[in-house]
C-alpha positions in Angstrom: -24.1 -17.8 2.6 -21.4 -20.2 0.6 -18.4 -21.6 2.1 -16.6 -20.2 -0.4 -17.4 -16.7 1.3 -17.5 -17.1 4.5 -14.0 -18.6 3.6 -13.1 -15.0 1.8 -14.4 -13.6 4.8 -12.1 -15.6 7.6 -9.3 -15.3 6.0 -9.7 -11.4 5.4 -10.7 -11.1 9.2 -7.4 -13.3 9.7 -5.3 -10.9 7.5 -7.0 -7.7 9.6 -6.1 -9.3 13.1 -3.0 -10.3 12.1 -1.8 -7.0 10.6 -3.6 -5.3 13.6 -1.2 -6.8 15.9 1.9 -6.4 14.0 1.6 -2.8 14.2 0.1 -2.2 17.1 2.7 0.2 18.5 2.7 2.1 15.2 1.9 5.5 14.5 1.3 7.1 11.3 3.4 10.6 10.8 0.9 12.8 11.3 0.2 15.2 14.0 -2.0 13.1 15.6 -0.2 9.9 15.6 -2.8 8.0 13.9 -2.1 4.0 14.4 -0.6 2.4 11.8 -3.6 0.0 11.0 -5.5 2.7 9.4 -3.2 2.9 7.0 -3.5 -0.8 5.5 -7.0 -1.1 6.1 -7.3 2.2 4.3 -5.2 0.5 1.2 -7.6 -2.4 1.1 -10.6 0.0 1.4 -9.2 2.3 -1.5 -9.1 -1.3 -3.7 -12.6 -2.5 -2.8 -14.1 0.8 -3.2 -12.2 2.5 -5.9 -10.7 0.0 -7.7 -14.0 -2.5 -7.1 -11.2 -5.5 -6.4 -13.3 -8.3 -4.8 -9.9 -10.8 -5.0 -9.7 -12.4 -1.5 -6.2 -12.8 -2.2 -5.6 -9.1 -3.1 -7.1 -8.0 -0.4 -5.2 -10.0 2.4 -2.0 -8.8 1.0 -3.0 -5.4 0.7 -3.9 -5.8 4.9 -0.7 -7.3 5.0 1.8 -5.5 2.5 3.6 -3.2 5.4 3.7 -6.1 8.1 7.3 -7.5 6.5 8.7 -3.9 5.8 7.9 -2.2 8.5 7.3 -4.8 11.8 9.3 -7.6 12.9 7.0 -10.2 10.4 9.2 -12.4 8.1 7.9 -13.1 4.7 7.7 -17.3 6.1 5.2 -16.0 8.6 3.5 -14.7 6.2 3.9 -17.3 4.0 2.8 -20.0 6.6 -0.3 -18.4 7.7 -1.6 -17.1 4.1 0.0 -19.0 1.5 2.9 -18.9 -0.7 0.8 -16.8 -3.6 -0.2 -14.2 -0.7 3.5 -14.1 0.6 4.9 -13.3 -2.8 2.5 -10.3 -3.2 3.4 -9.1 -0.1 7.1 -9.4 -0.8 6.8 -7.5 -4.2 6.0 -4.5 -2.6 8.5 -4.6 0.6 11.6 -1.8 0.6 14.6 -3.4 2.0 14.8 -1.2 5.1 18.5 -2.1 4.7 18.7 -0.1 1.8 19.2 3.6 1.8 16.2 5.8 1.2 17.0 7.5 -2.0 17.9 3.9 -3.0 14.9 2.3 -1.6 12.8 5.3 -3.8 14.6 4.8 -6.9 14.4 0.8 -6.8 10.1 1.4 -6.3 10.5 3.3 -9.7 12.5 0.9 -12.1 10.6 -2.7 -10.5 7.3 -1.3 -10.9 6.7 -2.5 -14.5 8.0 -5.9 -13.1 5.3 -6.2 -10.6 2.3 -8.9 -10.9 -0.8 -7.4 -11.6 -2.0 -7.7 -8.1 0.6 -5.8 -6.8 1.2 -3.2 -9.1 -3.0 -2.8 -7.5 -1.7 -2.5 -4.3 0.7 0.0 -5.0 -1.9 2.1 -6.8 -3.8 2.2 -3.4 -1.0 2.6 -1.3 0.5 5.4 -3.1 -3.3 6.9 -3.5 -4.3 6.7 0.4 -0.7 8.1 1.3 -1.2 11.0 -1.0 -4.5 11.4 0.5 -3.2 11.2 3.7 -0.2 13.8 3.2 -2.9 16.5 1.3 -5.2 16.2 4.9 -2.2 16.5 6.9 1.1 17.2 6.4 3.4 14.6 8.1 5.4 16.4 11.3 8.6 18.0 9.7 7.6 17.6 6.3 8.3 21.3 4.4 6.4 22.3 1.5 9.6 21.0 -0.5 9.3 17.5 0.9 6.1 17.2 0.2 6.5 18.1 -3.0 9.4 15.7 -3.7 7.1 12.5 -2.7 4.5 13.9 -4.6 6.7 13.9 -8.0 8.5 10.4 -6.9 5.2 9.2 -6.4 3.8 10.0 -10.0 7.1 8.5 -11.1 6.2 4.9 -9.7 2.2 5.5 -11.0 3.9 6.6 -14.3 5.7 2.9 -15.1 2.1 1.3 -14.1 -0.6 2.7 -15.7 -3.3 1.2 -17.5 -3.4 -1.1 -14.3 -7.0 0.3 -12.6 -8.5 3.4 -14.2 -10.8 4.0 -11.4 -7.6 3.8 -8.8 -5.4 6.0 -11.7 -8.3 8.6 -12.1 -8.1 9.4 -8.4 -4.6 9.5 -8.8 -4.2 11.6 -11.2 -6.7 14.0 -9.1 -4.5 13.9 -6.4 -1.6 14.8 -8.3 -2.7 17.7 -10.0 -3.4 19.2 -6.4 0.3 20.1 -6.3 0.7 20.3 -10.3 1.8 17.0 -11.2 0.3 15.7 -14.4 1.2 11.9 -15.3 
């Protein structure tokens, strides 16, 4: 094996560990509680085997790309143990929790064309594995109308990034049409 990667490998083993124990008191919505991990490990599954993204850096953000929104993590922690260029993936595709949510939804929609390449990846596979998620199980207290709305806001951010992944877009798209939404 070359350094090179079993360096690729550390540092995504790093990025799993790391993420692992910022959420580890998370739960994902569904009935079972599913932890949190999943869901990020999930995101950087979807990009290795949908998308066929093999970009060490990529992938460590993807691991990490909740840990700042949605734990305690600051983007300098991030920033201090996986770089600067890692950090400001990750921070591209933060919400400001501090923001309302209809805010926080409509901001997703008009940066997305501003994104770096790498991130507007990551949000392919993040939106893909949550849609997934929500079409195996609806999240507790979702109605059939909620679901519906994050499935149309959800073609609205895929919409302003197209042409990004076609493999990750195709699946997408396949997903979409489940509740009748063509992009």
């Amino acid at each position: 094996m070359s350094a090179a990667f079993d360096d690729s490998v550390a540092v995504i083993i790093k990025a799993a560990n790391f993420s692992a124990i910022k959420h580890k008191d998370g739960r994902r919505k569904d009935k079972e509680k599913t932890p949190y991990i999943n869901h990020p490990i999930g995101v950087a599954n979807l990009l290795v085997t949908v998308g066929k993204v093999t970009d060490t850096e990529m992938l460590v953000a993807a691991l990490l790309h909740d840990t700042v929104e949605d734990t305690s993590t600051t983007i300098d922690e991030v920033k201090q143990n996986f770089g600067e260029s890692v950090a400001n993936i990750v921070m591209q595709v933060t919400d400001d929790k501090s923001l309302p949510k209809d805010v926080r939804k409509r901001l997703q929609i008009e940066r997305a064309t501003s994104l770096e390449p790498k991130a507007r990846l990551i949000r392919l596979a993040d939106k893909l594995y949550n849609l997934k998620d929500i079409l195996r199980q609806t999240p507790e207290g979702w109605s059939d109308e909620r679901v519906q709305e994050y499935f149309q806001w959800a073609a609205e951010v895929v919409k302003q990034i197209l042409g990004t992944n076609e493999a990750l877009e195709s699946q997408l798209k396949d997903v979409l049409l489940k509740k009748g939404i063509t992009i």
